[in-house]
Rosetta silent file (secondary structure, phi, psi, omega in degrees, C-alpha in Angstrom):
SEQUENCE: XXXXXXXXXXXXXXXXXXXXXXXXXXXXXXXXXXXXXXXXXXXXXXXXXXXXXXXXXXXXXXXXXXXXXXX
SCORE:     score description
SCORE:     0.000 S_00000001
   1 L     0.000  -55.096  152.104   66.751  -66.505  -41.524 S_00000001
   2 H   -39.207  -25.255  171.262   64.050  -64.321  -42.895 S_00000001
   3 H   -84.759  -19.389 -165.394   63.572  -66.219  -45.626 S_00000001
   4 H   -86.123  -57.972 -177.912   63.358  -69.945  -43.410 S_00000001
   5 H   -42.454  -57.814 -145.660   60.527  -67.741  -41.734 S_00000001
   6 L  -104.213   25.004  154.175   58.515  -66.675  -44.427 S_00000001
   7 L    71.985   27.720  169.599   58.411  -70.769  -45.177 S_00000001
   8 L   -77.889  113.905 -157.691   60.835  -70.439  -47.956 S_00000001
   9 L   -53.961  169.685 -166.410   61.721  -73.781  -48.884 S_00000001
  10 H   -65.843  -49.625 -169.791   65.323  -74.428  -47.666 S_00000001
  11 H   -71.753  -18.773  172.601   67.348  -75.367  -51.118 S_00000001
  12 H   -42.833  -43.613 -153.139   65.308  -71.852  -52.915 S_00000001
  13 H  -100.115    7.152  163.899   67.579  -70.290  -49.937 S_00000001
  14 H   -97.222   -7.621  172.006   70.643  -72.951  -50.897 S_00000001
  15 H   -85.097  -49.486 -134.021   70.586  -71.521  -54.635 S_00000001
  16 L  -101.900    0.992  172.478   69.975  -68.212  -53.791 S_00000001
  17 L  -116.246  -20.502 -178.767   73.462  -67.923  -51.354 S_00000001
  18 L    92.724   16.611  158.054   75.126  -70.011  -54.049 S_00000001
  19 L   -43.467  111.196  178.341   75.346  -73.287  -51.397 S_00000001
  20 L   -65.069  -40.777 -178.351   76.645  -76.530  -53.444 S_00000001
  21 L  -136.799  139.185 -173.179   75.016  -78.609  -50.612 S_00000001
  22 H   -62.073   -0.126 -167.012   71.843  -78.066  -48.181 S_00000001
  23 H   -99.328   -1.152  164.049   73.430  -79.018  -45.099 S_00000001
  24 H   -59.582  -51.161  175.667   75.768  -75.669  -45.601 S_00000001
  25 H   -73.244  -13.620  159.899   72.946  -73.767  -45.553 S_00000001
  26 H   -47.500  -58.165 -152.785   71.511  -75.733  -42.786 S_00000001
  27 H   -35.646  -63.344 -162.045   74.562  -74.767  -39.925 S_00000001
  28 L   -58.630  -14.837 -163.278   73.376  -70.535  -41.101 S_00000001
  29 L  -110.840   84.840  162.881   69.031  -71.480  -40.880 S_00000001
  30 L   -99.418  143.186 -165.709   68.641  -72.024  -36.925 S_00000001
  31 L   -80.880  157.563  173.100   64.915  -72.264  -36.407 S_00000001
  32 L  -109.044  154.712  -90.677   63.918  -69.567  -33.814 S_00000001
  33 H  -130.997  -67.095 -173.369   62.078  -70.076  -30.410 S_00000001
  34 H   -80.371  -28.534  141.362   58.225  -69.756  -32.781 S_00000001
  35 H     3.318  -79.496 -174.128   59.811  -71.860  -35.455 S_00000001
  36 H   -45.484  -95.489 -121.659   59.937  -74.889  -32.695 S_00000001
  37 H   -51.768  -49.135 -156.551   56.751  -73.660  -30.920 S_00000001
  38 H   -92.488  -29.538  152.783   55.282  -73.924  -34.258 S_00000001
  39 H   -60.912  -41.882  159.037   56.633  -77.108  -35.589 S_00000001
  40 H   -57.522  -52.640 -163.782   55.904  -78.607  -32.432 S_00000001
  41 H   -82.610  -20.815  168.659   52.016  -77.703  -32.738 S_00000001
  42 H   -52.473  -66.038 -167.112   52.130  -79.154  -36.532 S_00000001
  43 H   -63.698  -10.086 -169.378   53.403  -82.476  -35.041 S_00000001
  44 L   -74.808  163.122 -162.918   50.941  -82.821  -32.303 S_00000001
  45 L  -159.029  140.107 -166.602   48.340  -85.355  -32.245 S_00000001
  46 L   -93.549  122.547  159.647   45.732  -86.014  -29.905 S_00000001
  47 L   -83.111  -40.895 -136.870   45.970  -89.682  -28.284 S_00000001
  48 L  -111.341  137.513 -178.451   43.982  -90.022  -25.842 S_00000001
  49 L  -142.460 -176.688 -177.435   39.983  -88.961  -26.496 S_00000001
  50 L   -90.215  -28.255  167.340   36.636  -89.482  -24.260 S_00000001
  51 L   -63.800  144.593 -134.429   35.573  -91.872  -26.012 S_00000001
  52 L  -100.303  117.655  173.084   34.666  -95.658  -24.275 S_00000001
  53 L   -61.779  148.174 -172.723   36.896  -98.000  -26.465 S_00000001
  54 L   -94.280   26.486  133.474   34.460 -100.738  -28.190 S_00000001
  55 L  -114.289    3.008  152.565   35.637 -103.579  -26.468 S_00000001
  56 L   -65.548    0.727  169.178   35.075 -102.400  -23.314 S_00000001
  57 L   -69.072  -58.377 -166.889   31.510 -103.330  -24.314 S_00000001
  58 L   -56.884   77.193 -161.273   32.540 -106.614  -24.832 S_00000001
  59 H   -35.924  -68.035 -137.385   31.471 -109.314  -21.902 S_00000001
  60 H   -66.626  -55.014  169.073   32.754 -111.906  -23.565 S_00000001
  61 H   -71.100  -33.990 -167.786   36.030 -110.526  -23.176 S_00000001
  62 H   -76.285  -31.381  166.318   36.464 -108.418  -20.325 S_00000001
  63 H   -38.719  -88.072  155.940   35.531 -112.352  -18.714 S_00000001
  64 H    -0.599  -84.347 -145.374   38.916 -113.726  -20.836 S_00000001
  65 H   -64.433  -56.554  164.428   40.734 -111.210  -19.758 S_00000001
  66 H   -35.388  -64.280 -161.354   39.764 -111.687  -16.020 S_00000001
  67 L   -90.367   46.523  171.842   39.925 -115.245  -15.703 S_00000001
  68 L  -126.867  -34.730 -161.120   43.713 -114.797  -17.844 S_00000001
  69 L  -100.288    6.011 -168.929   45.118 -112.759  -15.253 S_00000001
  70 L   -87.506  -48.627 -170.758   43.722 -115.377  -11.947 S_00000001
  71 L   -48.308    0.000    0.000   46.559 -118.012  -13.891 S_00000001
């Protein structure tokens, strides 16, 4: 578990117990509670911003769009 902390890839720590296959050494390497926390904050991605989408701009369109949804 110390070693899955200290980012040690997983099969270095499936050689180094003598594992034939990684998902043995999975079942023993449960990620801990900052593991997640921290995996989680890797994966995150900002959608949503302040910025005014460029076809909101658009006349031409937001018109379209209007007279599409009257039909």
């Amino acid at each position: 578990m110390h070693l899955l902390q200290a980012n040690v890839n997983l099969v270095y720590i499936r050689d180094l117990l003598g594992h034939v296959n990684v998902s043995t050494t999975e079942i023993y390497a449960r990620a801990d509670a900052e593991m997640k926390r921290l995996a989680l904050g890797k994966a995150y991605v900002e959608v949503v911003t302040d910025e005014i989408p460029a076809w909101n701009d658009d006349v031409g369109l937001i018109s379209w769009l209007q007279n599409f949804c009257k039909q």
